[in-house]
FIRONU-953216 format. One record per residue: z, y, x of N, C-alpha, C in turn; residue in three letters. Coordinates in steps of 0.1 Angstrom, whole numbers, plus 5000, padded with zeros to 4 digits. Atoms other than C-alpha are relative to their C-alpha. Example, Ala and Ser with C-alpha at 12.3 -4.5 7.8 and 13.67 -1.06 7.14 Angstrom:
BEGIN
n_zz n_yy n_xx ca_zz ca_yy ca_xx c_zz c_yy c_xx res
5000 4988 5009 5078 4955 5123 5000 5012 5009 ALA
5000 4989 4991 5071 4989 5137 5008 5011 4992 SER
END
This chain:
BEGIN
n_zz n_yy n_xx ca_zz ca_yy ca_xx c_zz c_yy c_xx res
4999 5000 5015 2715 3499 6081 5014 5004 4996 UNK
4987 4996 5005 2743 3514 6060 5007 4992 4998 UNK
4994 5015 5005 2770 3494 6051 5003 5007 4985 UNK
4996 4995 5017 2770 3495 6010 5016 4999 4994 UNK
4986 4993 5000 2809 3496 6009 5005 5010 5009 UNK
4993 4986 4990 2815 3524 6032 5002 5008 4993 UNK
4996 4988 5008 2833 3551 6010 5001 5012 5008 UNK
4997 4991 4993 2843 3571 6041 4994 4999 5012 UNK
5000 5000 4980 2826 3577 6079 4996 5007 5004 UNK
4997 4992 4991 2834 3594 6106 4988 4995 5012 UNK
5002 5005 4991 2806 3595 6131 4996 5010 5009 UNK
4999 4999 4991 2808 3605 6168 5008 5014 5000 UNK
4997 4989 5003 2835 3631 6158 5009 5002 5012 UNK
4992 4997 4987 2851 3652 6187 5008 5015 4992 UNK
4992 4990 5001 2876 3679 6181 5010 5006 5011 UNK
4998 4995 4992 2886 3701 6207 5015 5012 4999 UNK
4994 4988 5000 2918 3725 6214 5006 5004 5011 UNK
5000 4991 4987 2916 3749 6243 4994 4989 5012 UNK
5003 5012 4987 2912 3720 6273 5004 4992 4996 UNK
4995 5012 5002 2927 3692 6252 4990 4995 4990 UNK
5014 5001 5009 2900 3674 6235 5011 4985 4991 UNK
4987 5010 5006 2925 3655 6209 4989 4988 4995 UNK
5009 5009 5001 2896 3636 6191 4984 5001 5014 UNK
5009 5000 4990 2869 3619 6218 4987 4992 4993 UNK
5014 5010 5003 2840 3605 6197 4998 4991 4987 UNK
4993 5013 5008 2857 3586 6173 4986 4995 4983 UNK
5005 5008 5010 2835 3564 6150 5006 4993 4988 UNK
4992 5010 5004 2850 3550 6122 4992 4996 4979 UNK
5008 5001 5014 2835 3534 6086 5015 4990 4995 UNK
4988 5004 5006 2861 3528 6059 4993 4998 4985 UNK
5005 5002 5011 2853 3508 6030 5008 5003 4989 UNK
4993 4996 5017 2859 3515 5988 5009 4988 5005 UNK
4981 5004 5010 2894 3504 5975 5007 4994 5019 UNK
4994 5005 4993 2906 3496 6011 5012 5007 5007 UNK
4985 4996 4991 2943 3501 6032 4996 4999 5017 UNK
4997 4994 4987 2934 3518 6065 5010 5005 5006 UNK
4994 4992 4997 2956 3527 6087 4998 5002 5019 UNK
5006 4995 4985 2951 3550 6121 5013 5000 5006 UNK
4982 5003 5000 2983 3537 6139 4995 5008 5020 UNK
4996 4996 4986 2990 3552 6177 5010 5009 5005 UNK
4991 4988 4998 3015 3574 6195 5001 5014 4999 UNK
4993 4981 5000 3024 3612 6195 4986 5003 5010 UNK
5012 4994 4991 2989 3631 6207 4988 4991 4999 UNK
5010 5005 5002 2968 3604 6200 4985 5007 4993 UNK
5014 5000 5010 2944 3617 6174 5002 5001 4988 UNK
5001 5005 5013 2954 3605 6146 5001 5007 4989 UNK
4994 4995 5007 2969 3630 6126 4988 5008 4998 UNK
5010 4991 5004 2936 3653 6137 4992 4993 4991 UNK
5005 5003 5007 2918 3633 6121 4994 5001 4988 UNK
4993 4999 5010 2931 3631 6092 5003 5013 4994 UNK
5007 4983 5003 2930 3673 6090 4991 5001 5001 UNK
5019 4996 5001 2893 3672 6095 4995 4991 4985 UNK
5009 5007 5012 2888 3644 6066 5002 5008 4988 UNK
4998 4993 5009 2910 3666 6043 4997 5013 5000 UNK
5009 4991 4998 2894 3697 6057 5010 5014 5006 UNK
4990 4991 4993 2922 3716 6073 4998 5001 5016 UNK
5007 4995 4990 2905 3713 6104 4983 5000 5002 UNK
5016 5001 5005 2865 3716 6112 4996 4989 5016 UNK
5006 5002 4986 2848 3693 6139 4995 5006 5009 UNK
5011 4995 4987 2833 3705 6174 4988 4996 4993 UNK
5012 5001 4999 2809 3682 6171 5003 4989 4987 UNK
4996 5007 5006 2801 3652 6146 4998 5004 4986 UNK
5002 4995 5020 2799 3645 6107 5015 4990 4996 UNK
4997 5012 5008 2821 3631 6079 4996 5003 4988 UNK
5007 5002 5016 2807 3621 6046 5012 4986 4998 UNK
4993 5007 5005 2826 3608 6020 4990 4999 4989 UNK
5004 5005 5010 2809 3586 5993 4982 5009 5003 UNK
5013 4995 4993 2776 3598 6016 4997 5015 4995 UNK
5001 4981 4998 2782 3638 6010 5004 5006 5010 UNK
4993 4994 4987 2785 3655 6043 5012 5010 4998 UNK
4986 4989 5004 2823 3674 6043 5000 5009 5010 UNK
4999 4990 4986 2817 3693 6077 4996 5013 4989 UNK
5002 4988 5007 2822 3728 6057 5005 5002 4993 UNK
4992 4998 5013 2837 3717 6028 5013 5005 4998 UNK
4981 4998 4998 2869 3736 6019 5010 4988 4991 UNK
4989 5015 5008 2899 3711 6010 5005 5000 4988 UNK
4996 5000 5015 2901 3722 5973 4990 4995 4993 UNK
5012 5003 5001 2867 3712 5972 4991 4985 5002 UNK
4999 5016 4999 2873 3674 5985 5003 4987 4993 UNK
5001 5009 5007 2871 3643 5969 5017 4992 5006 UNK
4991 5009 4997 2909 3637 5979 5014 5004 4996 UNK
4984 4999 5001 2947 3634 5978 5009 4997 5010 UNK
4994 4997 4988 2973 3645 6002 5017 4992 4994 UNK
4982 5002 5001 3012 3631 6007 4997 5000 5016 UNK
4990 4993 4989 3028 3645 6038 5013 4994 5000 UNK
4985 5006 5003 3063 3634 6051 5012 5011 4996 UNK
4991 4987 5006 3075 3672 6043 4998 4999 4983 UNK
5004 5000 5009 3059 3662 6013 4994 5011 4986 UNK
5005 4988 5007 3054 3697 5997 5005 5001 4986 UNK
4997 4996 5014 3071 3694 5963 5004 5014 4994 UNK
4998 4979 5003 3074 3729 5943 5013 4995 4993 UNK
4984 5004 5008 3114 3727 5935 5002 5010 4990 UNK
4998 4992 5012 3112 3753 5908 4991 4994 4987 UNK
5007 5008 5011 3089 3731 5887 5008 4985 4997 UNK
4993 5013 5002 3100 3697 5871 4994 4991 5002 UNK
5013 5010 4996 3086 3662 5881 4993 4999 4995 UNK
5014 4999 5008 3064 3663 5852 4989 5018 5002 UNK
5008 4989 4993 3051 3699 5864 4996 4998 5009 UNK
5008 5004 4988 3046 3688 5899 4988 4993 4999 UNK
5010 5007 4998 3025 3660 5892 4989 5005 4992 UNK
5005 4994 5007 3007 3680 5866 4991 5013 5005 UNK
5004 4987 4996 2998 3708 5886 4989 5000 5006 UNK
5013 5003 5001 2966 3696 5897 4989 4999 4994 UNK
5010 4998 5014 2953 3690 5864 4996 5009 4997 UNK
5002 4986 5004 2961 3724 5855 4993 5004 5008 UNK
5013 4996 4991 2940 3733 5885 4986 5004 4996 UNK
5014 5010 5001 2913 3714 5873 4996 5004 4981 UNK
4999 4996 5017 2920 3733 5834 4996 4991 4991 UNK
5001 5006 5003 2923 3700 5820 5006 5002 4987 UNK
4995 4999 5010 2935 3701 5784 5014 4995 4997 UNK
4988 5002 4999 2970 3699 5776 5007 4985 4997 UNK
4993 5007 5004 2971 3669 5759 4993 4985 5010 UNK
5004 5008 4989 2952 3650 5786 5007 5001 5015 UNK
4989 5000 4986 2974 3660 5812 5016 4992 4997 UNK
4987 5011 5003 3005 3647 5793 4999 4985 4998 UNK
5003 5015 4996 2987 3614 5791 5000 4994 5013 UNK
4998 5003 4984 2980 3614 5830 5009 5001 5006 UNK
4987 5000 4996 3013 3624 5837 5008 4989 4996 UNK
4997 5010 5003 3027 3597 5820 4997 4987 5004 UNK
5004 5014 4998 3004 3570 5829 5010 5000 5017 UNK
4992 4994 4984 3017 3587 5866 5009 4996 5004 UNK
4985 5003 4996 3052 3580 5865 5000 4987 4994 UNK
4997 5010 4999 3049 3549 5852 4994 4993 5006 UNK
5005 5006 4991 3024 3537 5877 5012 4998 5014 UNK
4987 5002 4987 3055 3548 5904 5014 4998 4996 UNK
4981 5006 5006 3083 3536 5883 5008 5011 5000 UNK
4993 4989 5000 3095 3566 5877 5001 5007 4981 UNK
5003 4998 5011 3087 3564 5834 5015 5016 4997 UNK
4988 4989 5004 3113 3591 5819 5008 5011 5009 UNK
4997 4992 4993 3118 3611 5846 4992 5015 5003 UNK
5002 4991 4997 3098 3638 5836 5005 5016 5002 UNK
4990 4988 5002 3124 3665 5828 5005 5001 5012 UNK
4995 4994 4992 3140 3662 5860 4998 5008 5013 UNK
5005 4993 4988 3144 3684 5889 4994 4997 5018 UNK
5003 5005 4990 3132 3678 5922 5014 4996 5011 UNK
4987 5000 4997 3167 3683 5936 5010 4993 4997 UNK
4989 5015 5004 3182 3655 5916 4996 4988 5002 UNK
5011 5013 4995 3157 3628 5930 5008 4995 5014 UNK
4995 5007 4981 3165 3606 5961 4992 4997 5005 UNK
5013 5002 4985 3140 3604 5993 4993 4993 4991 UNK
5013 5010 5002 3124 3575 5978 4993 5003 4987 UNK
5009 4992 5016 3121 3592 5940 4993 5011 5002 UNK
5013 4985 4995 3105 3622 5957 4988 4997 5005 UNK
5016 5005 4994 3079 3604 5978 4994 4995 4984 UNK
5008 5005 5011 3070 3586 5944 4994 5009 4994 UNK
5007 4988 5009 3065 3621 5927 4986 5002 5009 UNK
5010 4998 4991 3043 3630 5960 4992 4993 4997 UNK
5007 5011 5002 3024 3597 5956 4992 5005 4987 UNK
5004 4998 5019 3022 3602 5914 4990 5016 5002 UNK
5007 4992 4996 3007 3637 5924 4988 5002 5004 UNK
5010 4998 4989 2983 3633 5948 4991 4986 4989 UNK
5005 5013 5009 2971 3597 5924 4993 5010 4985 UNK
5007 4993 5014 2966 3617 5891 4989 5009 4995 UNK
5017 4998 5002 2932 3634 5898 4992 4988 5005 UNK
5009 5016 4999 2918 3601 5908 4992 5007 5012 UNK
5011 4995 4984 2907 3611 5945 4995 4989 5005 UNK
5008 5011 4994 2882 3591 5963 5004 4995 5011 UNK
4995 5007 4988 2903 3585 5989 5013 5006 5004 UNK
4982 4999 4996 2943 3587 5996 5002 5005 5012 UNK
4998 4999 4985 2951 3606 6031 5019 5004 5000 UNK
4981 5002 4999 2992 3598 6039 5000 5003 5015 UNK
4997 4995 4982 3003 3614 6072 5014 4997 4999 UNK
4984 5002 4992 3039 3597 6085 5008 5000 4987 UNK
4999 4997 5011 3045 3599 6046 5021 4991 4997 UNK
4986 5008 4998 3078 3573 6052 5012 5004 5006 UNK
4993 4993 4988 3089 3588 6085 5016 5005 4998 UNK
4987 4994 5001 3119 3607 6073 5012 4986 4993 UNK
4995 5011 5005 3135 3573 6052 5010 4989 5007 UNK
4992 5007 4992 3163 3553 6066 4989 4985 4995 UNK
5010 5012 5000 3149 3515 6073 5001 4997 4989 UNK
5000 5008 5015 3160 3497 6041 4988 5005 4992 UNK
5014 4992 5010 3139 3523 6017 4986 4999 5010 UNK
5008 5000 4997 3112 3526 6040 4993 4991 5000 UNK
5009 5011 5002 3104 3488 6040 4999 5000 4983 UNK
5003 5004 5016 3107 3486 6004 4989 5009 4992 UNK
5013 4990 5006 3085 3520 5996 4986 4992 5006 UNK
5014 5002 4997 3060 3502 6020 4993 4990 4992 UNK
5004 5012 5004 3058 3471 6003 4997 5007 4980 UNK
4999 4993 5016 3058 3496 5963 4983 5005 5008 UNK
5012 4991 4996 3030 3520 5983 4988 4990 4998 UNK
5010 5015 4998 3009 3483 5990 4994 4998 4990 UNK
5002 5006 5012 3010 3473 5955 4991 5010 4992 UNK
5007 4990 5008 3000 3509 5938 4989 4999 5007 UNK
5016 4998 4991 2968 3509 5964 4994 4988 4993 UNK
5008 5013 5005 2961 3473 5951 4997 5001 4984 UNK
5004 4998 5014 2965 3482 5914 4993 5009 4996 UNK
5011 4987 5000 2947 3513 5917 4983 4996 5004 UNK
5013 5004 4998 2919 3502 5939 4995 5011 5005 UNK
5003 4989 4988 2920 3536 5962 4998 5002 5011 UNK
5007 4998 4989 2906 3541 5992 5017 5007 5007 UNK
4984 4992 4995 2942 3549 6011 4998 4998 5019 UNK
4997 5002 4985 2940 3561 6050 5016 5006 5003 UNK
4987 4995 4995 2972 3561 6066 5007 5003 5013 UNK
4997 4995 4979 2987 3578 6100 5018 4993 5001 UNK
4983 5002 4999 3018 3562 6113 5003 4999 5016 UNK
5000 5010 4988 3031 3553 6146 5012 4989 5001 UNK
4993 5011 5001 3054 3524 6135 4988 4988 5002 UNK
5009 5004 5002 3035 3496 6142 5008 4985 4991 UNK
4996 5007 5015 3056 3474 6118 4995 5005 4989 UNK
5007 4995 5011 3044 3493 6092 4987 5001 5000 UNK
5015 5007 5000 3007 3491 6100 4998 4990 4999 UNK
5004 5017 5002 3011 3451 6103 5001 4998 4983 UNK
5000 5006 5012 3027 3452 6070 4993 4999 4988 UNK
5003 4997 5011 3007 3470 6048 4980 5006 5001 UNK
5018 4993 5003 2969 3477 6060 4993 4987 5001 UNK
5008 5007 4996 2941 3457 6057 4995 5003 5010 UNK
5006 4995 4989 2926 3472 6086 5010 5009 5010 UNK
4995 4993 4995 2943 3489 6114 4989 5007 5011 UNK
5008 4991 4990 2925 3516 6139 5012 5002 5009 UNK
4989 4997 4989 2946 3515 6171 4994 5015 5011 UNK
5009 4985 4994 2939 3552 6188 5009 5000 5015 UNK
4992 4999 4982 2953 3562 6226 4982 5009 5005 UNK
5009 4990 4991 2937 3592 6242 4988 5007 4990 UNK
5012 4998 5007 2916 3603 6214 4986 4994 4996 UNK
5012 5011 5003 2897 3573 6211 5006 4986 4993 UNK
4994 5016 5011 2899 3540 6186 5000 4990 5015 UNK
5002 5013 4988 2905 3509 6213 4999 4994 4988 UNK
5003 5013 5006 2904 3480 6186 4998 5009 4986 UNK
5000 4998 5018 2894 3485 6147 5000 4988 4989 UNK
5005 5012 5002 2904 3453 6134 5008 4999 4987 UNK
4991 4999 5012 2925 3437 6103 5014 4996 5012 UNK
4985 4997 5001 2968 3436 6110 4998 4986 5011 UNK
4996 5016 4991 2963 3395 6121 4997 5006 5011 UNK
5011 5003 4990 2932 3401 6146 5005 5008 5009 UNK
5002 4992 4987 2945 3434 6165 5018 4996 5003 UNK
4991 5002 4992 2981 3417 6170 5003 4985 5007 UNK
5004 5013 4998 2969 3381 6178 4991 4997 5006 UNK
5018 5007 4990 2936 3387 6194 5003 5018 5006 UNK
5006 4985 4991 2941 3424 6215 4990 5005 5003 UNK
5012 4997 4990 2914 3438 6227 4998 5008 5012 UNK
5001 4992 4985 2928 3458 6255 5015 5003 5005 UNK
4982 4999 4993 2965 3461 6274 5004 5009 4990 UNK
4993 4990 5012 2973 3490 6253 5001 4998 4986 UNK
4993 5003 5012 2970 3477 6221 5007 4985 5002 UNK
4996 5013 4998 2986 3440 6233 5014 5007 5003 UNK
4988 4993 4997 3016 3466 6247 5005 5009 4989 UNK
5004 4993 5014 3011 3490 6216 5009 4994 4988 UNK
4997 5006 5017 3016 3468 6186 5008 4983 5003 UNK
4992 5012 4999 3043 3442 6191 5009 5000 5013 UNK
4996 5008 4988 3061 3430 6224 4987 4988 5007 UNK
5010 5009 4995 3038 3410 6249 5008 4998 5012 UNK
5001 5004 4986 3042 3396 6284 4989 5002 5008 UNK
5016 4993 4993 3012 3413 6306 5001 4994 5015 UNK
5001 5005 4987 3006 3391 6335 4986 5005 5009 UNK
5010 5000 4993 2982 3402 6363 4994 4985 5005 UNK
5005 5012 4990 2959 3377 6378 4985 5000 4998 UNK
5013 5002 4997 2926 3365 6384 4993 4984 4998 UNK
5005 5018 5010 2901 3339 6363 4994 4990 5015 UNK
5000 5009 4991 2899 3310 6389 4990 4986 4995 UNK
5009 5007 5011 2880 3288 6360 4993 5004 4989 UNK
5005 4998 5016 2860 3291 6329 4988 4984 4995 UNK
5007 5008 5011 2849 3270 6301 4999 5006 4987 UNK
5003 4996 5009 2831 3287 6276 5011 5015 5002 UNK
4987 4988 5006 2861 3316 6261 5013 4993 5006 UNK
4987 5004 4995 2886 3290 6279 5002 5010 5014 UNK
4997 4999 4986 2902 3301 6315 5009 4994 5004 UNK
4982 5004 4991 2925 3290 6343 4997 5013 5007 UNK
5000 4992 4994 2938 3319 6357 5010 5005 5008 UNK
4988 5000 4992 2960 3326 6388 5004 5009 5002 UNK
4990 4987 5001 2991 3346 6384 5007 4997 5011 UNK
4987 4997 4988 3004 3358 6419 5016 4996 4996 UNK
4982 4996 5001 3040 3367 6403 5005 4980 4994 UNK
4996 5009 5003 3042 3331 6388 5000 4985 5007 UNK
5003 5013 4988 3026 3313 6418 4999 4983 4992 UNK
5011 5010 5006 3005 3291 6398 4988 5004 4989 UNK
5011 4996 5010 2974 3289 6373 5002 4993 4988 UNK
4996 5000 5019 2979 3291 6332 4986 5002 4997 UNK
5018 5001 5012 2953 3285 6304 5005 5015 4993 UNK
4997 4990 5006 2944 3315 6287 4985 5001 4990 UNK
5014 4999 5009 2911 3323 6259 4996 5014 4997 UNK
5003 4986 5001 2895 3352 6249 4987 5005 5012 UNK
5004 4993 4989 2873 3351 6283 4987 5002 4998 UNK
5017 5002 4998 2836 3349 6268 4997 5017 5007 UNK
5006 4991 4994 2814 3369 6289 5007 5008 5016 UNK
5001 4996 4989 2832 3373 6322 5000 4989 5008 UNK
5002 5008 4988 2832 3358 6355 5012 4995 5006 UNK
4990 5004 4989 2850 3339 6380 5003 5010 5011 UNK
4996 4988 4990 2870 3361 6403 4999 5013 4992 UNK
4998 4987 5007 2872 3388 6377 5018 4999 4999 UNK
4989 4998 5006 2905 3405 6374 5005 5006 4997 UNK
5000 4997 5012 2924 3403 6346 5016 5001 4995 UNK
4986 5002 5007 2954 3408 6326 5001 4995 4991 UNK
5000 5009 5012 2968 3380 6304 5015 5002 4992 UNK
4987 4994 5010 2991 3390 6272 4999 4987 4992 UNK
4995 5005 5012 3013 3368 6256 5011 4995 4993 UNK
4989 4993 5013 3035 3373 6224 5012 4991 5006 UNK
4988 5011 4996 3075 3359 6233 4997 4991 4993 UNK
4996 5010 5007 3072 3341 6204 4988 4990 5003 UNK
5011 5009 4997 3043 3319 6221 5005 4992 5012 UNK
4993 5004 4984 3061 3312 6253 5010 4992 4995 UNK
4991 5008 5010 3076 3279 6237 5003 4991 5014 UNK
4995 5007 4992 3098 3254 6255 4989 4987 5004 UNK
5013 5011 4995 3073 3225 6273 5004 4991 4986 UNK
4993 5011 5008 3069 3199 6250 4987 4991 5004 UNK
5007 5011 4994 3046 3165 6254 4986 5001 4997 UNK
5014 4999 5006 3016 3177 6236 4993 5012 5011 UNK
5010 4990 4989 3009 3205 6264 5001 4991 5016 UNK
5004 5004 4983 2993 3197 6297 5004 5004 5009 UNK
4995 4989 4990 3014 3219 6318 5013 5004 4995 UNK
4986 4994 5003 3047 3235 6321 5004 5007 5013 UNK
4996 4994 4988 3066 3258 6348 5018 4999 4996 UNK
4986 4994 5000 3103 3264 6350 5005 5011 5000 UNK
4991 4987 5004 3124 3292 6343 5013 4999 4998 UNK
4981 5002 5003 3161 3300 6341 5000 5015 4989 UNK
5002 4986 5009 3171 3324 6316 5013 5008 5005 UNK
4991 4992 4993 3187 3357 6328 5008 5009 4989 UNK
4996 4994 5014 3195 3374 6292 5000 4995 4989 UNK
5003 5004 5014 3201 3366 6259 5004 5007 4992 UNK
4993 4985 5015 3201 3392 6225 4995 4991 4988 UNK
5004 5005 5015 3205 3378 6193 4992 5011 4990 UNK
5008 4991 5002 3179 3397 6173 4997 4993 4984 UNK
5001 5000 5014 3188 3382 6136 4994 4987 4997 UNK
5011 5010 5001 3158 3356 6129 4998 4989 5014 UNK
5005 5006 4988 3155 3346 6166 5012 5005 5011 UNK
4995 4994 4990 3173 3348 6199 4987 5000 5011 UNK
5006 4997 4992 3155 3369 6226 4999 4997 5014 UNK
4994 5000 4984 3155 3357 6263 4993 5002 5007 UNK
5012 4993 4986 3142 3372 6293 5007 4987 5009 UNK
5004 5016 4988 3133 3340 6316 4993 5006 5014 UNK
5002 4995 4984 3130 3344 6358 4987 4985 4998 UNK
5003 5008 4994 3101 3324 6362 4990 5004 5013 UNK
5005 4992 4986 3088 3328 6402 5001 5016 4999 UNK
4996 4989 4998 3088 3361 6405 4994 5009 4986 UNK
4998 4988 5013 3084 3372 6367 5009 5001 4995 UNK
4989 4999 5009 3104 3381 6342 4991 4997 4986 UNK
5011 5006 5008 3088 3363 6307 5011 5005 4987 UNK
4994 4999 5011 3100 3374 6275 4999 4990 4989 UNK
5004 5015 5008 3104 3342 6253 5012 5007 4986 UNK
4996 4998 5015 3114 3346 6212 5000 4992 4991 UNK
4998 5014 5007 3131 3314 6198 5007 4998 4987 UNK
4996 4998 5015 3138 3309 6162 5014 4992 5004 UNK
4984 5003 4999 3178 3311 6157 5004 4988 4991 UNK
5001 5011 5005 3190 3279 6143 5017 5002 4997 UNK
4986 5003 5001 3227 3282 6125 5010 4987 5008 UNK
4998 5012 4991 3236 3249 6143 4999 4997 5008 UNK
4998 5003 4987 3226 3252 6173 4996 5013 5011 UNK
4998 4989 4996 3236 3277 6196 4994 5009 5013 UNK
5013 4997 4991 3215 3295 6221 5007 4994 5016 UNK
4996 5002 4988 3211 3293 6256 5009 5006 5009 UNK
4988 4990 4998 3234 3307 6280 4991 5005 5015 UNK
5006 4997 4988 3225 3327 6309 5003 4991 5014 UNK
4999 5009 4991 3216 3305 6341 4994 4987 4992 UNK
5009 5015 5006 3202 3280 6318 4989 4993 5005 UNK
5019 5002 4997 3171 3261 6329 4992 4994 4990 UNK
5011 5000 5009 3144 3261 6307 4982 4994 5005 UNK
5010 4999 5000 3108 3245 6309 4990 5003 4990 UNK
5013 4990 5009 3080 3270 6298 4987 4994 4999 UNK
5013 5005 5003 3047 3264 6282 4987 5008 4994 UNK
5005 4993 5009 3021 3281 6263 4987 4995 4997 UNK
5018 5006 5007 2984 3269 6242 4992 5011 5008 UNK
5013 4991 4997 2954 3285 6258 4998 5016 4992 UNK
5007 4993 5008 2943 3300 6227 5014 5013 4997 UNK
4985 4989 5001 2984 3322 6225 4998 5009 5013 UNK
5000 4992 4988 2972 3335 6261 4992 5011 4998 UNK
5022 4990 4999 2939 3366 6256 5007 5004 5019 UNK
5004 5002 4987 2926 3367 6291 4998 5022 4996 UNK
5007 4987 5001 2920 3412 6291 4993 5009 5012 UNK
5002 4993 4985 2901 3429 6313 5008 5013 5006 UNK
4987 4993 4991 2920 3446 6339 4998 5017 5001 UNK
5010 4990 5004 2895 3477 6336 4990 5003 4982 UNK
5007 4993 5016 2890 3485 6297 4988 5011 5000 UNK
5010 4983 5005 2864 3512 6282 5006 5003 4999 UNK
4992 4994 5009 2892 3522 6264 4995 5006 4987 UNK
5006 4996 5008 2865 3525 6236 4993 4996 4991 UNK
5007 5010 5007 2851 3510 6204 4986 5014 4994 UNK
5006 4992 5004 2818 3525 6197 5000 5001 4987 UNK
END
């Protein structure tokens, strides 16, 4: 059965170039007014994608329908959408009320309805009275807005942003992400987005699509795919982890005990429904979970710490315990001052902070 919010999906789409098959199959249903974003590395996929939805490339094989109209064919002036790029494309011989305007005119909207849309335009991106100026007198962050206000002002059924930040020193770029968040929420547009920051996918999608190899591994919301993994690559992927080898030696229910050679002992870990005893697995988890023992956990190991990086909010320390190395992430406390290398430390962690992963993924969400 359909799902009655799917505005956009992609199904079993493959796209091929020469012997590199960039997309492998990829499935994906994206509901009205929501913040997708297809986050993965360089060659992943992602970006093809994202030219096939807006129609700059055509599938091998596969459909996409948007708002249940098949697009396999359709040319991209002909689409129900809106483009921002991190080149962004602005015409510098026009002024920012011509740029954003130029779509209308496209679209031989009447003049005095385009000066209303343009208007409403700039002041949706905070940009009210700037339509006289030139593109050339804008800064990074006032140009992406025009981009934004552009691609917004025919009311497309769906928002497609490729790396749209990318060029941005940090400061602007957190602050456009958290402006970009708000306009999607006051709008109520369907916005997919390509990035490979994965700070920037946690911060601002309801949904993330984690890609590797031309295929989605997890499709989950921001909490679920950096708190519940679903496969080494996105547990390594999106955040810092600790990836221990070992093998489940217990189960209770989704609980485990599972023994890690390198640590020369057995840790709780969750996540295990559906496998067996003697399956093996790899268990990820986050520094900031690898907390000092304390009386409420049933277990602890020792560790000495071999590093320490102050890292602003927290100090970082890589901990020797048996033959690992554990990455622990302890909230910095003006008052009291970190550890020092050589320190001895006892480690701990909750079951449910451990996912148990199989050692052998699909690498594939259908």
């Amino acid at each position: 059965m359909s799902d009655p919010a799917a505005l956009l999906t992609i199904d079993r789409v493959v796209k091929t170039f020469g012997r590199h098959r960039a997309v492998d199959g990829v499935s994906l249903v994206v509901r009205r007014g929501e913040f997708l974003t297809l986050l993965g590395p360089s060659g992943c996929g992602k970006t093809t994608i994202l030219r096939m939805i807006a129609g700059f490339e055509q599938p091998d094989a596969g459909t996409i329908a948007i708002d249940g109209r098949t697009m396999n064919g359709v040319p991209p002036y002909r689409r129900p959408i809106g483009l921002v790029f991190q080149n962004l494309a602005l015409f510098p011989h026009l002024t920012v009320g011509e740029n954003i305007a130029f779509g209308l005119r496209v679209r031989r909207q009447a003049a005095d309805a385009i000066a209303r849309e343009v208007g409403e335009a700039l002041a949706l991106v905070e940009l009210a009275g700037f339509a006289d100026r030139r593109v050339h007198e804008l800064s990074g962050g006032q140009r992406q807005r025009v981009a934004l206000a552009r691609a917004l002002v025919i009311r497309p059924a769906v928002m497609l942003l490729d790396e749209p930040l990318g060029a941005l020193d940090l400061k602007l770029r957190r602050q456009l992400q958290l402006e970009l968040k708000s306009i999607q929420q006051r709008t109520g547009t369907t916005f997919i987005f390509v990035t490979h920051d994965q700070e920037e996918a946690i911060t601002m999608s309801d949904r993330i699509a984690v890609m590797n190899g031309g295929r989605v591994e997890q499709l989950d919301s921001a909490h679920t795919v950096y708190n519940r993994p679903a496969t080494a690559f996105v547990a390594t992927f999106v955040g810092d982890t600790n990836l221990l080898t070992g093998r489940i030696v217990g189960l209770d229910g989704g609980a485990a005990q599972v023994s890690v050679p390198t640590l020369g002992r057995d840790v709780p870990g969750a996540g295990a429904a559906g496998m067996r005893v003697g399956a093996n697995v790899l268990l990820s988890i986050r520094p900031e979970n690898v907390r000092a023992a304390d009386p409420s956990l049933p277990w602890r190991m020792e560790g000495r710490v071999v590093e320490v990086v102050y890292a602003g909010a927290a100090h970082r320390y890589t901990v020797a315990a048996g033959d690992a190395r554990l990455l622990v992430a302890a909230p910095a406390s003006p008052g009291t001052p970190p550890l020092s290398p050589g320190a001895r430390i006892d480690l701990a962690w909750r079951a449910d902070d451990a996912m148990v992963l199989d050692a052998t993924p699909t690498n594939h969400v259908p």
